[in-house]
C-alpha positions in Angstrom: 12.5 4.1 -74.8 12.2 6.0 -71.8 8.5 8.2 -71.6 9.2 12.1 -70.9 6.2 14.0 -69.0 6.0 17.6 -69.1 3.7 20.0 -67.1 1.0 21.1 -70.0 -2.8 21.5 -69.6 -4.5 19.3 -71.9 -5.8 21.8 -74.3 -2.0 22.9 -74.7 -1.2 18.7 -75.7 -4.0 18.7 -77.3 -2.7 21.6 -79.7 0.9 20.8 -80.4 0.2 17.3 -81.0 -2.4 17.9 -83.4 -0.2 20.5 -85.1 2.6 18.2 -85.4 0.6 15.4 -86.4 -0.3 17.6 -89.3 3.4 18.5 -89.9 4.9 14.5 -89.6 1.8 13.9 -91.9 1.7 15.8 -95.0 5.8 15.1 -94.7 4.9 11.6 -95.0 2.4 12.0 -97.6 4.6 14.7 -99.8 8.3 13.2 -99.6 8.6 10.1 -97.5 5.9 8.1 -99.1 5.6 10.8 -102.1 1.7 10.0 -102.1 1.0 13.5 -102.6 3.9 14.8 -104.1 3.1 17.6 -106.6 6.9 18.5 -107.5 7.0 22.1 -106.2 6.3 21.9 -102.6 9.8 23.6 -101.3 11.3 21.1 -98.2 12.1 24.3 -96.1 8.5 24.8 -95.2 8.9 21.3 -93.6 12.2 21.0 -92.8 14.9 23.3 -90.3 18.3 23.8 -91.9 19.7 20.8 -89.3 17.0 18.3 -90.7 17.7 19.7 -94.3 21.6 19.2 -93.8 21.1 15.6 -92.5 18.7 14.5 -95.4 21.7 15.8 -97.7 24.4 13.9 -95.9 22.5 10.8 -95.8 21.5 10.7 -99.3 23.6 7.9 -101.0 23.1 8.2 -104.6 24.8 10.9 -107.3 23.1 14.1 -107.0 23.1 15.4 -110.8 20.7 18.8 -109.2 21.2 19.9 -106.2 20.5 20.0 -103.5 19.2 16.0 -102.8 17.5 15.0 -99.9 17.4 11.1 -98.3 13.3 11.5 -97.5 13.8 7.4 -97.5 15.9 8.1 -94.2 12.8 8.3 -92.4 11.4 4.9 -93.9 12.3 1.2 -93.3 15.8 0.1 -95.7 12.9 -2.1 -97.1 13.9 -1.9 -100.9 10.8 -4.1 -102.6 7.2 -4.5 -101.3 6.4 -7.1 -98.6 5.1 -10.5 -100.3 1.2 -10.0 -100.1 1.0 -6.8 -98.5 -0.9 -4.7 -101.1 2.1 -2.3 -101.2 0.7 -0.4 -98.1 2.4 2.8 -96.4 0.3 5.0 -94.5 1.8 6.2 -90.9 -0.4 4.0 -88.2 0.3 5.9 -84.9 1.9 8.9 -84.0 3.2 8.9 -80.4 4.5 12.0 -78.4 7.6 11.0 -76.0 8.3 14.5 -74.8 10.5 16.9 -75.3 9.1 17.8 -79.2 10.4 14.3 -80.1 7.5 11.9 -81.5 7.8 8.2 -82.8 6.0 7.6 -86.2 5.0 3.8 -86.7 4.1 3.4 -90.0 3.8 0.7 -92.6 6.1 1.2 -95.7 5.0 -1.2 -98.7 3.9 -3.3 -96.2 6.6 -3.7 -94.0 6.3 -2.0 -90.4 8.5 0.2 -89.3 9.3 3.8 -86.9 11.4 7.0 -86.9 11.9 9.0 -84.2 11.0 12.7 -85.3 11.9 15.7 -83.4 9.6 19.2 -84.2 11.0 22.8 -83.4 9.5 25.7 -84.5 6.9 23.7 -86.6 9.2 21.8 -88.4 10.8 18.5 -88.4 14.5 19.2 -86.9 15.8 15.7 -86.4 15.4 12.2 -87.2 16.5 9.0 -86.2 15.5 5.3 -87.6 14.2 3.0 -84.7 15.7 -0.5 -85.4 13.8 -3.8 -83.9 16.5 -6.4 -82.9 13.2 -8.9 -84.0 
């Protein structure tokens, strides 16, 4: 992955990545990982409509109510907990690579994985799964 600079002061860095950091993780904790899911917290706080209309078209099961989202989409495929893991997911690192596009490394029931996670406007716009050839 190539690293983007941009010209910023530090206290400016020091402000969108803490803000975003806040965004990727209450994201994490309220859909992807659902660790503080509450049922009513509406996705288009955290979500643009282009992150909102990807999550539906990735989402591969029947949607009875609509609309459904694919939060998994920004976890590993992983489908059962990693043998003797302790069914772990927290996020580990949050990396800015420029350009409002972050990589989250995370572990998800134990197994380790990363999204790529782009922010405009406060809110997650895009997504992509980073895939290890290991």
């Amino acid at each position: 992955m190539e690293q983007i600079t941009e010209n910023v002061t530090v206290n400016d860095t020091i402000v969108e990545n803490s803000a975003d950091s806040v965004l990727i993780n209450r994201v994490y904790d309220k859909f992807v990982f659902a660790i503080d899911a509450e049922g009513n917290d509406n996705p288009t706080d955290y979500f643009t409509t282009n992150a909102l209309k990807k999550l539906q078209h990735d989402y591969e099961f029947d949607c009875d109510r609509g609309p459904c989202y694919a939060y998994y989409a920004l976890r590993t495929q992983e489908q059962d907990s990693k043998p003797n893991s302790e069914d772990v997911s927290n996020i580990r690192r949050i990396e800015s690579i420029g350009d409002g596009w972050y990589v989250v490394s995370y572990l998800d029931m134990g197994w380790s994985g990363m999204t790529r996670i782009k922010i405009v406007d406060g809110k997650i716009d895009d997504y992509e799964r980073c895939v290890s050839d290991l």
